[in-house]
C-alpha positions in Angstrom: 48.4 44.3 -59.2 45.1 41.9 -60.3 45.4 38.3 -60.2 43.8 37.8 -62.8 45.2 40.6 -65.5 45.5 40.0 -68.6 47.4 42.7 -71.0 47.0 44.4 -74.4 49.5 42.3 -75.5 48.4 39.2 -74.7 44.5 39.8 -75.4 45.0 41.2 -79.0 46.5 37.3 -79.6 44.1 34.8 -80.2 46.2 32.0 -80.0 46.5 32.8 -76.4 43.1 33.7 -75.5 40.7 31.4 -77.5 41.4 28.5 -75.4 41.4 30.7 -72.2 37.7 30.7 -71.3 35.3 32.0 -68.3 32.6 30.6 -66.3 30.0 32.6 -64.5 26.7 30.9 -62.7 23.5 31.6 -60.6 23.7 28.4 -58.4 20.3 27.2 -59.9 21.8 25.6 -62.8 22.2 28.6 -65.5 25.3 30.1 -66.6 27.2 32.4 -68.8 30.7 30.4 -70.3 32.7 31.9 -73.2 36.9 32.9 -73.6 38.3 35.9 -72.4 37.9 38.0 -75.6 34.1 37.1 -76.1 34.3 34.6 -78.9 32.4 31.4 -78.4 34.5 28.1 -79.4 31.7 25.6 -77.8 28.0 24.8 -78.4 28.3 25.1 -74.6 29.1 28.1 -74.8 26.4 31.6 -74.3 25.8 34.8 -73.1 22.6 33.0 -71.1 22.3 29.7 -70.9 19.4 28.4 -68.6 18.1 24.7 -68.0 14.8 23.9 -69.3 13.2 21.0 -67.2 9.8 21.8 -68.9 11.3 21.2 -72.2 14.1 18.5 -72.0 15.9 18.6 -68.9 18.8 20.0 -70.9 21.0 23.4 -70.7 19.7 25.7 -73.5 21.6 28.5 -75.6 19.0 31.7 -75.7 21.5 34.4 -75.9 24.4 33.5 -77.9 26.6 36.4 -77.1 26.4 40.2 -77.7 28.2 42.5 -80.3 28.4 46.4 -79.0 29.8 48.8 -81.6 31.3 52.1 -81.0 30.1 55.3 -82.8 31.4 58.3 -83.2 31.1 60.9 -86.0 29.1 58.0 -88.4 32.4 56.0 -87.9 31.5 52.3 -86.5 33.8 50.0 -84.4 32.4 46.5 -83.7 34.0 45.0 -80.9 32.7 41.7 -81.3 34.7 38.8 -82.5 32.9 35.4 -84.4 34.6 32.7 -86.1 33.0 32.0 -89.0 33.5 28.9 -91.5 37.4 28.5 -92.2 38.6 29.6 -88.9 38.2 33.3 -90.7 37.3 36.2 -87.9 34.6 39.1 -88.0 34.2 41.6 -87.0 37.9 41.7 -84.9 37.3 43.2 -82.0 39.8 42.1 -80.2 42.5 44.6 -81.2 40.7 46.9 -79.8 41.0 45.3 -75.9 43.5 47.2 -73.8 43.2 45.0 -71.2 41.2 42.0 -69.1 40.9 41.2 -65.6 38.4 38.9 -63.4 39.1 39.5 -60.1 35.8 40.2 -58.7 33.5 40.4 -62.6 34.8 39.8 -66.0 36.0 43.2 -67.0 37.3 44.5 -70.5 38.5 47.4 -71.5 38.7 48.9 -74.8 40.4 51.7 -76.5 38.5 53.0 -79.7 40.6 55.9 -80.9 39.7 58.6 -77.9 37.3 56.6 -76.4 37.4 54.2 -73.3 35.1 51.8 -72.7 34.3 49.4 -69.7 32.4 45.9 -70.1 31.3 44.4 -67.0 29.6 41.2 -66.4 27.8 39.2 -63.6 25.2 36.5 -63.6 23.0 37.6 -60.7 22.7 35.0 -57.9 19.3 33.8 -57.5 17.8 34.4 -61.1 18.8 33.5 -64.9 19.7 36.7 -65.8 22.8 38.4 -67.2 23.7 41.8 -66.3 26.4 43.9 -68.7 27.5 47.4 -67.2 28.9 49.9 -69.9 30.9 52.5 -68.7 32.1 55.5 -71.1 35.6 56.3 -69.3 36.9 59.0 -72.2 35.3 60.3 -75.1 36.5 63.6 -76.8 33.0 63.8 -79.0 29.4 62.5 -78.7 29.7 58.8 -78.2 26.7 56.1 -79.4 26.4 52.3 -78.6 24.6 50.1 -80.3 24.3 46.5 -78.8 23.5 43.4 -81.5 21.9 40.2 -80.1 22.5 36.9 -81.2 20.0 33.9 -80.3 20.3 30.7 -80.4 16.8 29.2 -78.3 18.4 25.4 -78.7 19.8 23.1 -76.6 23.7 22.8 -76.0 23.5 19.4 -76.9 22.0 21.1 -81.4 22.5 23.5 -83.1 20.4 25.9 -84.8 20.5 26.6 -88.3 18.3 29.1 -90.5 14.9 28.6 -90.6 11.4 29.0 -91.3 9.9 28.3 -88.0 11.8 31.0 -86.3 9.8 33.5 -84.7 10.0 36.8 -85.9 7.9 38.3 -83.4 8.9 40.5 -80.6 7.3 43.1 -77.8 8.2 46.1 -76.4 8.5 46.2 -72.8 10.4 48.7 -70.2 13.4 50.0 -72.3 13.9 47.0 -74.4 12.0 44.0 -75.8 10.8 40.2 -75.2 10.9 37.7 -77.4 10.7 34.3 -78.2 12.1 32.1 -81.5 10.0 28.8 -80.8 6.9 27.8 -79.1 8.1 26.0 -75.5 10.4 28.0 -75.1 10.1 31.2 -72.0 10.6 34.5 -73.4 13.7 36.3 -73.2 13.5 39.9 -72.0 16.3 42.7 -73.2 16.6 45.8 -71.1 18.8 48.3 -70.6 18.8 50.7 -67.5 18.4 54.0 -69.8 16.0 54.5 -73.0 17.0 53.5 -76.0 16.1 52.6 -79.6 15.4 49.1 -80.5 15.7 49.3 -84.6 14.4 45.7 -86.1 16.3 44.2 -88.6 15.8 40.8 -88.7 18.0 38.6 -90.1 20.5 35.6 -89.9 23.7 34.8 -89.4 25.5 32.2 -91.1 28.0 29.5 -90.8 29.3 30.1 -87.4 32.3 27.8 -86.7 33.4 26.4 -82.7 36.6 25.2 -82.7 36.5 23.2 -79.8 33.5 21.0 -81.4 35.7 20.9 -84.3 38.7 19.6 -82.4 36.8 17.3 -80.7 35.1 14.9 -83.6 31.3 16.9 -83.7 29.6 19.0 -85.8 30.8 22.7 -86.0 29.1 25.1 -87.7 25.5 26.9 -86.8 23.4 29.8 -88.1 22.5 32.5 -85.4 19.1 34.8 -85.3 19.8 38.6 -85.1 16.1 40.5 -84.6 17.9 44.2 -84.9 19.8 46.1 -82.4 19.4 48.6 -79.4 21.0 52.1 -79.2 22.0 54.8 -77.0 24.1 57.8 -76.7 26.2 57.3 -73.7 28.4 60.5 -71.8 31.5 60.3 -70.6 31.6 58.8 -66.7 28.1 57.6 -67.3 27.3 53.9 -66.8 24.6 51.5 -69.0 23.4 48.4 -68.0 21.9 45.8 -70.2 19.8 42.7 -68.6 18.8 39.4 -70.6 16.4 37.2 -68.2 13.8 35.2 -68.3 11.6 37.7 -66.8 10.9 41.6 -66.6 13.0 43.8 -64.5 12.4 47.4 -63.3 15.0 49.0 -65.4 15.2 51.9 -62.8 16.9 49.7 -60.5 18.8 47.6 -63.1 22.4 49.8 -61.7 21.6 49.4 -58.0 21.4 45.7 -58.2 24.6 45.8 -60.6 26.0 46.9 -57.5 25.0 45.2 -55.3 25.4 42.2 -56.9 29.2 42.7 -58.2 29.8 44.2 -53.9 28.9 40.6 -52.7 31.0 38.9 -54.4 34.5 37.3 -53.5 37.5 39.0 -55.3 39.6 36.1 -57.5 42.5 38.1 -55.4 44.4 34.9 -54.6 44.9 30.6 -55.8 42.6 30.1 -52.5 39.7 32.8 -53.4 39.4 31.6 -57.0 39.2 27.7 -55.6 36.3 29.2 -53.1 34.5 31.5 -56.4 35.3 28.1 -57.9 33.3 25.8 -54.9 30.4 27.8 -54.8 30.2 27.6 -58.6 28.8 23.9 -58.1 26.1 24.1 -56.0 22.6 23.7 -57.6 19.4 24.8 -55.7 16.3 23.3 -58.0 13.0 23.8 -55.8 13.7 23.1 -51.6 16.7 20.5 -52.3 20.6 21.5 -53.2 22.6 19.6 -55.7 26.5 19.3 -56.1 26.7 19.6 -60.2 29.9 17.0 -61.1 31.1 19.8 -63.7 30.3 22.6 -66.5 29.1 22.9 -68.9 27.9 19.5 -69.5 27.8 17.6 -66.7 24.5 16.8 -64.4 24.6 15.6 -60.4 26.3 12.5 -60.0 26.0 10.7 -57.0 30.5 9.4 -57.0 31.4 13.1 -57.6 28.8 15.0 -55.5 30.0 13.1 -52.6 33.7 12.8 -53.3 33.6 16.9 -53.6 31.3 17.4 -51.2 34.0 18.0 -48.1 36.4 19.7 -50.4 33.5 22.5 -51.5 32.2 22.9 -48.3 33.8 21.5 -45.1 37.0 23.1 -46.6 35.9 26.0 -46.6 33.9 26.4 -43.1 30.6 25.8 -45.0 28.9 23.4 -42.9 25.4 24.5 -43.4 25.9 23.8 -47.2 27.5 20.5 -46.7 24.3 19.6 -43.9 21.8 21.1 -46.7 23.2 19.3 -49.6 23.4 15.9 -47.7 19.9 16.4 -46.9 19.0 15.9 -50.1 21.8 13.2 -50.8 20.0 11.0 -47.3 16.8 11.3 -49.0 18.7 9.4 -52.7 20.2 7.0 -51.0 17.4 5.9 -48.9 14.8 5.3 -52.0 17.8 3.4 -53.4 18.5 1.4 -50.3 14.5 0.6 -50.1 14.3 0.2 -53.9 11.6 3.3 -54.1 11.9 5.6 -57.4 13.2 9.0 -56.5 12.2 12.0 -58.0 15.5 13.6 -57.0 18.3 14.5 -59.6 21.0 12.6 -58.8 22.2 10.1 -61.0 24.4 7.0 -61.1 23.5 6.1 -57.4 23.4 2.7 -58.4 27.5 2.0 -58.5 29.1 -0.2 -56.1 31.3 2.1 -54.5 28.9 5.4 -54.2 28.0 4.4 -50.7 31.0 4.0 -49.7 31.8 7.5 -50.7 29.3 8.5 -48.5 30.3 7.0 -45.6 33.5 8.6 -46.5 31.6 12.0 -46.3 30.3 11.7 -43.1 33.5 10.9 -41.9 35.1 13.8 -43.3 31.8 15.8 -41.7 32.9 14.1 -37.7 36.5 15.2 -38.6 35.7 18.8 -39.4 32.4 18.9 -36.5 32.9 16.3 -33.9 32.2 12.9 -34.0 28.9 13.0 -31.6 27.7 15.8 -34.4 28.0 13.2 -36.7 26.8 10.5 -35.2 23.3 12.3 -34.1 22.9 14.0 -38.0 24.0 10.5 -39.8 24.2 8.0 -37.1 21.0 5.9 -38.7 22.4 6.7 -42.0 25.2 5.1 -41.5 24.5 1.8 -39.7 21.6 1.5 -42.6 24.0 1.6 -45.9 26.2 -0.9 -43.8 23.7 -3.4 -43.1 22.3 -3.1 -47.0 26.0 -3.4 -48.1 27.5 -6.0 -45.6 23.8 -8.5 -46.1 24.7 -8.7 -50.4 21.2 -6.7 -50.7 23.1 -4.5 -53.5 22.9 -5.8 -57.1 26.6 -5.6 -58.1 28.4 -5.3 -53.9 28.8 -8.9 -52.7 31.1 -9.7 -49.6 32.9 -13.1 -49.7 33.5 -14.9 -47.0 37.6 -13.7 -46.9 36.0 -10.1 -46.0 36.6 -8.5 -49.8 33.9 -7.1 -52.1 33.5 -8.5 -55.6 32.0 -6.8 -58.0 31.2 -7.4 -61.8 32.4 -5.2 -64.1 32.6 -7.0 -67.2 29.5 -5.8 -69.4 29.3 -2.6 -67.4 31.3 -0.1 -66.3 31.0 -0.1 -62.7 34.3 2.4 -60.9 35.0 6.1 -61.6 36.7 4.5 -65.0 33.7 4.7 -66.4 34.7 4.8 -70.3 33.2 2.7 -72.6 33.2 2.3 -76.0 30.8 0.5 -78.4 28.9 -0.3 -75.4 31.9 -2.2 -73.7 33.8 -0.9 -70.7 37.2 0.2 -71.8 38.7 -1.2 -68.7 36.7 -3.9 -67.4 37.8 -4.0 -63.7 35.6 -6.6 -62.4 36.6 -9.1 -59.4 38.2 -7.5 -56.4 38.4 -4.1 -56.8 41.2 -2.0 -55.4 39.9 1.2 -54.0 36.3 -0.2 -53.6 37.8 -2.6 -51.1 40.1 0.0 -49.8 36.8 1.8 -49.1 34.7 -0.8 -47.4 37.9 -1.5 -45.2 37.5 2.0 -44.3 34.2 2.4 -43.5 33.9 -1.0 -41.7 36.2 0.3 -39.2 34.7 3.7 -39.1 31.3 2.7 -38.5 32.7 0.2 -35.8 34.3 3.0 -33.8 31.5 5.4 -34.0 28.8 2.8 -33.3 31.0 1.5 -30.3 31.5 5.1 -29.2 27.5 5.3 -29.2 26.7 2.7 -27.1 26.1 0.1 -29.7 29.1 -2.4 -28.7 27.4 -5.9 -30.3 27.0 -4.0 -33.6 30.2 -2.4 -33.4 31.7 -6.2 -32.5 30.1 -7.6 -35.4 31.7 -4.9 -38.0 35.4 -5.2 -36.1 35.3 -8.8 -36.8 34.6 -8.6 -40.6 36.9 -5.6 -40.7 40.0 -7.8 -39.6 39.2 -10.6 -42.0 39.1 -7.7 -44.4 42.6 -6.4 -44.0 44.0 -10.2 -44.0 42.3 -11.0 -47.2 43.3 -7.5 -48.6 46.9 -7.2 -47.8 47.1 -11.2 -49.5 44.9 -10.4 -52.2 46.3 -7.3 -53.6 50.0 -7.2 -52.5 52.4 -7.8 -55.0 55.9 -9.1 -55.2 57.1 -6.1 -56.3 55.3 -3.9 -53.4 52.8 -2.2 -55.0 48.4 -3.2 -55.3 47.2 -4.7 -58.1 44.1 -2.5 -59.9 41.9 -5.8 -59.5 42.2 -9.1 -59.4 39.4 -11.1 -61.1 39.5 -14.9 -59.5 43.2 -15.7 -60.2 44.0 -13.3 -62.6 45.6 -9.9 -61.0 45.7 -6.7 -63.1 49.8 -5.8 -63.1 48.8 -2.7 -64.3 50.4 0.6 -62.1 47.2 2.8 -61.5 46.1 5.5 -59.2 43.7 3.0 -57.3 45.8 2.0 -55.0 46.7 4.9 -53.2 43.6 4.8 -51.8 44.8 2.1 -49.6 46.8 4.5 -47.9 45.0 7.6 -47.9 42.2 7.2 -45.9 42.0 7.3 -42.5 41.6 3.6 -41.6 44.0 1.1 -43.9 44.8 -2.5 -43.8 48.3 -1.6 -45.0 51.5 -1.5 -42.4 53.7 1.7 -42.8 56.4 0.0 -44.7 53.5 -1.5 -47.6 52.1 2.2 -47.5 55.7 3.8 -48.0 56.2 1.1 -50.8 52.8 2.3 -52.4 53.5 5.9 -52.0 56.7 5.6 -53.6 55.8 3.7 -56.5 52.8 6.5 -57.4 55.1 9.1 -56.9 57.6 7.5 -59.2 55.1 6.4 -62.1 51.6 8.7 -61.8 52.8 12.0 -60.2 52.4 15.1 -63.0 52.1 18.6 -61.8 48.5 18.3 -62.5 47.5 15.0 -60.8 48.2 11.5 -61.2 48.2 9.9 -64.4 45.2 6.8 -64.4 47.6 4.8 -65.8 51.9 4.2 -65.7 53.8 5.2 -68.9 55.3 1.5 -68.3 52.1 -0.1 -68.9 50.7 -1.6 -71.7 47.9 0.9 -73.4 49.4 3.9 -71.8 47.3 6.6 -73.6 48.3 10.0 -72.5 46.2 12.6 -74.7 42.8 12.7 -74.7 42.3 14.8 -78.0 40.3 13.7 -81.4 36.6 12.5 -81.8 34.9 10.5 -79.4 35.8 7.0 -80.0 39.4 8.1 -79.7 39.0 10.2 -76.7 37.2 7.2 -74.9 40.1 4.9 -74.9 42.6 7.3 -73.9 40.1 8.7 -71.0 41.3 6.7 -67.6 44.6 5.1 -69.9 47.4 8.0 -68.6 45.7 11.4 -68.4 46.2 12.6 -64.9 43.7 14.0 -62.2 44.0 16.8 -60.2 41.3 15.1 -57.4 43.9 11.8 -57.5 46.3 14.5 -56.2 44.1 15.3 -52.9 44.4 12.0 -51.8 47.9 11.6 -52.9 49.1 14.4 -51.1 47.0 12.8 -47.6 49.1 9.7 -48.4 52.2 11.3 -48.7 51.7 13.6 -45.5 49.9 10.1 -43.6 53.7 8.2 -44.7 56.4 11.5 -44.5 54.2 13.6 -41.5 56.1 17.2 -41.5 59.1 15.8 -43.8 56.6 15.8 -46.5 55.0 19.1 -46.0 57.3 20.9 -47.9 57.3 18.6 -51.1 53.5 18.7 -51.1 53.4 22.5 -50.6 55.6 22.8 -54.3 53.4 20.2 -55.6 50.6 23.1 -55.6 52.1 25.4 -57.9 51.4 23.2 -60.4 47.7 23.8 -59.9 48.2 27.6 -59.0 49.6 27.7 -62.2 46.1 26.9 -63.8 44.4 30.2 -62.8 45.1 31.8 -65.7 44.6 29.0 -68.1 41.7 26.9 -69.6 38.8 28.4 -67.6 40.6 31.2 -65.7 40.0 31.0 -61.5 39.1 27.2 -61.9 39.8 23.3 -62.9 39.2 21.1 -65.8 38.2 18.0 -65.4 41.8 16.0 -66.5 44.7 16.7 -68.2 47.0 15.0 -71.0 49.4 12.9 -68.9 52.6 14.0 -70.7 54.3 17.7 -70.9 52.7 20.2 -71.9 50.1 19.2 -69.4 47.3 20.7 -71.5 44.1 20.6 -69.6 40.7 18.8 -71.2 37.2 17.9 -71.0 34.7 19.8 -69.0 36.3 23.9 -68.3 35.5 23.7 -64.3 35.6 19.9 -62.0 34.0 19.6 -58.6 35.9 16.9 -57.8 39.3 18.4 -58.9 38.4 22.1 -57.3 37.4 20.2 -54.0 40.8 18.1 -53.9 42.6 21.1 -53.9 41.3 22.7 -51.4 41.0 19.9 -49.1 44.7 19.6 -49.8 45.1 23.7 -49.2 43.1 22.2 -45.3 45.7 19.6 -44.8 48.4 21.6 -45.3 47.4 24.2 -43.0 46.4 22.2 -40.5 49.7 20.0 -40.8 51.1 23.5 -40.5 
């Protein structure tokens, strides 16, 4: 039985498989995103969608997606489905899907009267191309498929609407075309592996409607560019494949490397294989350096995320030389910041208080999973030079008082992970003493200390022990409450009461200035107020601006981003608290916390995680399709469990 099956009956209703979508990528930044049934409801979404540095930096939409119709005895079945204006669908190919699965590539089936036909799709690894394999199962007569393009060539920020300045223009090559619809742009080559006719009938497509954009406050609607068709007859048992690259391809070999593609890839068999197809889904290789993208579609390489995932999507998974090739590139960021040296690198938002912190967080994970001497002789240097830029105030917004806590300002700028803001303005201004960031520099004060002390640098190690202790005294009076759980930040005398997520940091990691019973107290008031079945809610039904769905346009959205919706990558750390409080009593409570997530392979983006969910019941996921950081929780937490076992 496939994991990842989905039947007649369920694909033939759109209700159900519209907001059930799929992600496939090369690992250089392209990808192909759409629902199950093959009818884009984002801008994001395409058949190919490849980044364009020469041009904007930006994703960009050049195959919109491709109709293939059925023909047999002059009859014609399209078995494409578009949403045009008024949520009205044409053709409706659906009904004609006996069934879905993804275990190992998208695959549809359809049933046209006699015939059976098989869709397959893969993004090949190291190039922006898409490959579709048609296979004829059963046919009872002489079968013929004709295969429509629709391009878009605009970013997946626009849309395109009819124009003028479209290119008409197009050039044979090896059993198919190229073309190109505006000057910039690369060309866009359609093959198939066997000849065929390419008919040209130019003409456009109007008043396309995404639902999802629609839902979400933006525009809706675009125009798409159809130059004409391709067709073939096709036998029964014989197998078509169809390519759309950036570049020529030997169509003779266009099956083999089908093949051999779809042979090397992981089957979505199980919750932990569709995390791992998940993990490697994130990793970006531009030019010799290796990127950890923070999400898809939209999201770029953020410095928080790429190093708060980086152990869950690689060290989880026995990757080292991926986590040791990505943090390659990550030394080389963080030492032009340190120095104050423009980098040419793309990863952004390096500049926030607590980034470097997650890094030394990293590299602790990396002497956890290694050994600590491994560590110390990749990142020793590393390490002893973020805490000597931290610990000497040479960061703008990082300055350590003299009780041992960092204070940070927060008030025109967004400075944590809740990062909202609206009309310029953080939505939550957490400014002062910040929870987790001083939960964090407890943390790697003390980890630093040991390994330096371990590495024959006792003085040094002396020096970071000593802040480390006024540290935990300040914290523990600083942030404990009455009541027994950590204030979110406390800005001079003025403590946020609010019940948030933050805290639990305080517990998770490996050093805390917290005593067992405070940690127990903190545990149980998260589990009591955050805990969903899809992560912990950023903020307590119980306080004031709890704000659990993050649905309508922007502005709305915004306030209701970190104000109750719950995160899955809270839950990794969570679930280490719990375990660090309960040891083997808790195992079993955090092992039935994970259906909750197993649960979300077959929904949203099928074999993946979105970025957050609403924080009440139904739980309905939102944002971006696929998170790093909630994908790399969740296996970490899959780790700790294991090894606990």
């Amino acid at each position: 039985m496939s994991y990842l099956r989905f039947e007649k009956t369920f694909m033939t209703n759109l209700e159900e498989t519209l907001p059930r979508e799929i992600l496939r990528t090369n690992r250089s930044g392209a990808y192909h995103c759409t629902t199950i049934v093959d009818c884009n409801t984002r801008k994001y979404h395409g058949l190919l969608v490849v980044p364009l540095p020469e041009l904007d930096g930006e994703n960009h939409v050049l195959l919109s997606s491709l109709d293939e119709t059925v023909i047999q005895h002059g009859a014609q079945f399209n078995l494409g489905v578009h949403q045009y204006w008024g949520y009205n669908f044409s053709p409706k190919g659906h009904k004609y899907i006996r069934e879905f699965n993804c275990d190992k590539v998208p695959t549809t089936i359809y049933r046209v009267g006699g015939v059976l036909l098989k869709k397959e799709k893969l993004f090949e690894h190291n190039e922006s191309r898409i490959l579709i394999r048609y296979t004829l199962l059963d046919a009872h007569s002489e079968t013929t498929l004709r295969l429509q393009p629709f391009l878009a060539f605009r970013s997946v920020r626009q849309f395109t609407h009819e124009n003028s300045h479209a290119s008409r223009e197009y050039q044979p090559v090896e059993n198919g075309i190229k073309t190109r619809m505006y000057p910039g742009y690369p060309e866009l080559h359609m093959q198939l592996s066997k000849e065929n006719n390419f008919v040209f009938a130019p003409d456009w497509y109007r008043r396309f409607e995404y639902s999802k954009e629609l839902e979400r406050g933006y525009e809706f609607n675009e125009d798409l560019y159809v130059p004409g068709y391709f067709e073939f007859n096709i036998k029964k048992g014989e197998s078509v494949v169809f390519s759309a690259g950036l570049s020529e391809v030997r169509t003779k070999g266009l099956k083999r490397t089908f093949t051999l593609e779809a042979n090397e890839r992981t089957p979505r068999d199980n919750f932990y294989n569709c995390l791992k197809n998940a993990a490697h889904q994130f990793h970006n290789r531009i030019g010799g350096h290796r990127y950890i993208l923070a999400g898809y579609p939209w999201f770029k390489c953020r410095a928080r995320d790429m190093f708060v995932s980086l152990p869950g999507l690689t060290l989880s998974l026995g990757e080292f030389d991926r986590f040791e090739s990505a943090m390659e590139t990550a030394q080389e960021s963080i030492r032009c910041f340190i120095k104050g040296v423009p980098s040419k690198l793309q990863i952004y938002e390096m500049e926030h208080p607590d980034v470097l912190l997650w890094a030394v967080w990293t590299i602790q994970q990396y002497a956890k999973s290694t050994s600590r001497s491994q560590a110390w002789e990749k990142y020793g240097r590393l390490l002893m030079e973020i805490m000597d830029f931290l610990r000497h105030n040479r960061h703008y917004n990082f300055f350590v008082h003299s009780n041992g806590l960092v204070h940070i300002n927060g008030r025109e700028r967004a400075e944590t992970w809740m990062n909202s803001t609206a009309n310029g303005v953080p939505v939550i201004p957490r400014t002062g003493y910040v929870v987790e960031i001083n939960a964090l520099w407890y943390n790697a004060l003390m980890f630093t200390s040991d390994m330096t002390r371990e590495f024959f640098k006792p003085d040094y190690a002396k020096r970071l022990e000593t802040l480390a202790a006024t540290t935990a005294k300040s914290f523990v009076k600083v942030f404990l409450n009455g009541y027994g759980y950590l204030y979110d930040f406390v800005d001079g005398d003025t403590p946020d009461w609010s019940v948030r997520p933050n805290q639990i940091f305080a517990v998770a990691l490996d050093y805390s200035p917290l005593d067992l019973k405070q940690k127990k107290a903190v545990v149980d008031i998260v589990t009591r107020e955050l805990l969903t079945p899809k992560g912990l809610r950023s903020l307590s039904p119980k306080s004031l601006g709890y704000n659990p769905n993050y649905v309508g346009p922007q502005r709305e959205r915004d306030y209701a981003y970190h104000q109750g919706t719950a995160w899955p990558w809270l839950a990794g750390f969570y679930f280490e608290a719990y375990l660090k409080v309960f040891k083997m009593s808790g195992l079993s409570f955090v092992e039935r916390q994970m259906i909750g997530y197993e649960d979300e392979m077959t929904s949203h983006c099928v074999g993946s995680l979105p970025e957050l969910f609403d924080g009440n019941p139904p739980f309905k996921g939102r944002g971006a399709v696929s998170f790093a950081m909630n994908v790399a929780e969740i296996l970490r937490s899959i780790k700790l469990i294991n090894d606990f076992e």
